[in-house]
N, C-alpha and C positions, 0 to 999 in steps of 0.2 A: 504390555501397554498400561494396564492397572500400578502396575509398579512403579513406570515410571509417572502418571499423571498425580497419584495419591501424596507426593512429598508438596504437589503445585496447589491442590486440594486444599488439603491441611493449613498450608501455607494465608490463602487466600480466605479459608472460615477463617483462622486467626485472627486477620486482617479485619475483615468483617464484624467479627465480634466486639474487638476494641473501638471501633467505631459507632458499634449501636453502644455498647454501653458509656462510652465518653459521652455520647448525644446526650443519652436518655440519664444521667447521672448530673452532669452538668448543666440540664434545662437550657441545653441551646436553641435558640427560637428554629423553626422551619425553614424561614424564606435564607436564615446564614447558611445553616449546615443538616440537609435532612436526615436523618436515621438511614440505611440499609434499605430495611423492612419499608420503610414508605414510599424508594427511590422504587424499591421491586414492584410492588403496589399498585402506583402511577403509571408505572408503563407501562401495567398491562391493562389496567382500565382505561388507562388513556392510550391505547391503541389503535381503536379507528380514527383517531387523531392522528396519533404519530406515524402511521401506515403511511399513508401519501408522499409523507416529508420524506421515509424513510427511502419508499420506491425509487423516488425522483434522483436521491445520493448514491442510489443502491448504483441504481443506472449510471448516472455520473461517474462512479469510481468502474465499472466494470469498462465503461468505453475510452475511459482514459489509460487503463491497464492491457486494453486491447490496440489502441495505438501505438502505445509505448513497444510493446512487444513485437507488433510487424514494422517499426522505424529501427528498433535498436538489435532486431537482429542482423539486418541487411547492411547497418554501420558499421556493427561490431568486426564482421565479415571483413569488408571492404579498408579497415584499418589493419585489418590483420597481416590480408594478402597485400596491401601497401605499407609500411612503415612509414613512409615521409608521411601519408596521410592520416596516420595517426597522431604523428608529430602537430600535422595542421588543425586538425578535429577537436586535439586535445583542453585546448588552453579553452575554448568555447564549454565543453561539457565541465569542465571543473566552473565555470564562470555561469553555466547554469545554476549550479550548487550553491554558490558564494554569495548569493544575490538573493537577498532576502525574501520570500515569496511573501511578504505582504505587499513587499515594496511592486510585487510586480502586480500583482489584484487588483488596484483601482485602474492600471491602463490597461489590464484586460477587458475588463468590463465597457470601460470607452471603448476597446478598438471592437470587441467580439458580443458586446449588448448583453442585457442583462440575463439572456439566456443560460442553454445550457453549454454551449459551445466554450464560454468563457471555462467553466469548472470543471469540463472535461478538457483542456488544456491545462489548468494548474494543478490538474492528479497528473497529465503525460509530465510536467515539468517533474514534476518529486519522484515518478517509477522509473522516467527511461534512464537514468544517470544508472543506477543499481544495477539492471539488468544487462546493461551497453557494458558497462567496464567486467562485470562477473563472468561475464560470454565470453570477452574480450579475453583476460585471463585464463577464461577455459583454456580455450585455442592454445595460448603462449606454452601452457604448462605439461602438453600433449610429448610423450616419452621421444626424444630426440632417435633414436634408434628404430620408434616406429616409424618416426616420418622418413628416416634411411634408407628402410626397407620398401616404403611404397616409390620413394624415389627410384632406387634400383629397380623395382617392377618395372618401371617407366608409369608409374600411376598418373594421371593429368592433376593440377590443382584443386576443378572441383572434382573426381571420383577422391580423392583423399579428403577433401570437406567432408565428402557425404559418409565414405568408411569409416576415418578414422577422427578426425579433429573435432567431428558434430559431436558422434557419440561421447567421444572426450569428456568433451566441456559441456553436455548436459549437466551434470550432477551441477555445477556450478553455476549453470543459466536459473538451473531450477532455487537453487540461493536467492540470488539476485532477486528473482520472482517473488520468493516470498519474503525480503525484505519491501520489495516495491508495492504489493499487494497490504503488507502490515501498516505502510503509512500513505494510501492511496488515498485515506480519508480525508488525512490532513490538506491536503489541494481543494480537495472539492469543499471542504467543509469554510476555509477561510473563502474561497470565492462566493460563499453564499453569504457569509458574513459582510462581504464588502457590499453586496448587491443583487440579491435576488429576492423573487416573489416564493418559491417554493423551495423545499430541502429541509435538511435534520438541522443543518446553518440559520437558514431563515427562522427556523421554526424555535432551535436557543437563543437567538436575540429577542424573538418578540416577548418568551417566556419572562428572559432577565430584565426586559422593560418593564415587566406588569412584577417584578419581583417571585416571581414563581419557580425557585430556585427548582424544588422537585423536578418538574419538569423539565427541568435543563438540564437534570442528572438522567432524567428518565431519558431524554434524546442523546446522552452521551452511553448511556447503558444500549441502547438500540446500535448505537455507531459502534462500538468495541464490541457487540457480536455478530456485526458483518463483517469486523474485521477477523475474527476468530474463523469465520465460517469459512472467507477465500482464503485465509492460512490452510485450514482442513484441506479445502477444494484443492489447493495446490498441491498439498502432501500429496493427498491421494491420487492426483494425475501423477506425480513425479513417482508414486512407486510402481506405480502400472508403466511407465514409461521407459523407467531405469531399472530395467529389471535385476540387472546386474549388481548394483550396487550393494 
């Protein structure tokens, strides 16, 4: 594990370091581009601050990652075992994708209020495509010769789901998942942009109106280690899960 994180380390001080010293070298004011060192600072002083924002998205991306998941398993399924219905299904979920999600934010918010209802539908919109088609292709890619042999059993459709196709295509659900969990922020985080009272969204607009840049780095430092954290959260159900692998 050390081994392989230490190249992403390195990598990332690097990063870092040219960054404080281009700041601090250059006399770039604050409110353009803050130092490293003051974005880390910020955040954590400004904590009981950014705590609330942070809960509120936290929650938002978990209940849109929990939708996503009980919708685009029972889809994935039901394309599987039909083909024509994948043919019909198909053109819609590419046409989720295609469709600019800001473009869709301001008529969520009319139709679904300025709640939280609206930003836990625009995390389901960006996670269930990932997780629907990666399942999907689980299935498809299941060794021809085992599905022969469960046929010869006389196996039923679902006893072969649940033996052999599920197990299958976990390794691959679990993909999906932590692509869909990596950018789960991104939904919640634009619907709070468009319109809401609370969130890490809400809370980087009102910063970049009063020009308090820090603090908008400070709430994007908060959001990229929730997203770190369900990447983790996922690994480590998927190795407890997929033991095999």
């Amino acid at each position: 594990m050390n081994r392989v994180n230490l190249p992403a380390a390195i990598l990332v001080a690097l990063i870092l370091g040219i960054w404080e010293a281009a700041v601090r070298l250059l006399a770039v004011p604050v409110f353009i581009l803050p130092p490293p060192s003051n974005i880390v600072w910020v955040a954590l002083v400004q904590a009981p601050r950014i705590f609330p924002h942070a809960v509120v998205t936290f929650a938002e991306i978990l209940m849109g990652v929990g939708f996503a998941v009980i919708t685009a398993i029972p889809l994935a399924i039901v394309m599987f075992a039909k083909p024509s219905l994948e043919k019909a299904f198909s053109p819609f979920l590419v046409a989720s994708q295609a469709i600019p999600v800001f473009a869709l934010a301001p008529l969520l918010v009319v139709w679904l209020g300025y709640g939280m209802a609206s930003k836990v539908f625009m995390a389901w919109i960006i996670i269930f495509f990932p997780i629907c088609v990666s399942l999907l292709e689980g299935f498809k890619s299941c060794d021809p010769e085992f599905r022969m042999l469960f046929r010869l059993m006389g196996a039923s459709f679902f006893k072969t789901l649940t033996l052999l196709y599920w197990p299958w295509a976990l390794p691959r659900f679990f993909a999906g998942l932590k692509v869909g969990v990596g950018v789960a922020g991104i939904g919640a985080v634009i619907g709070e942009w468009v319109g809401a009272q609370k969130g890490l969204g809400f809370f980087m607009i009102q910063s970049n109106a009063r020009l308090q840049v820090d603090l908008v780095f400070a709430a994007i430092l908060w959001l990229t280690a929730m997203g770190l954290l369900l990447w983790w959260l996922t690994g480590v159900l998927e190795k407890n899960i997929v033991r095999w692998k």
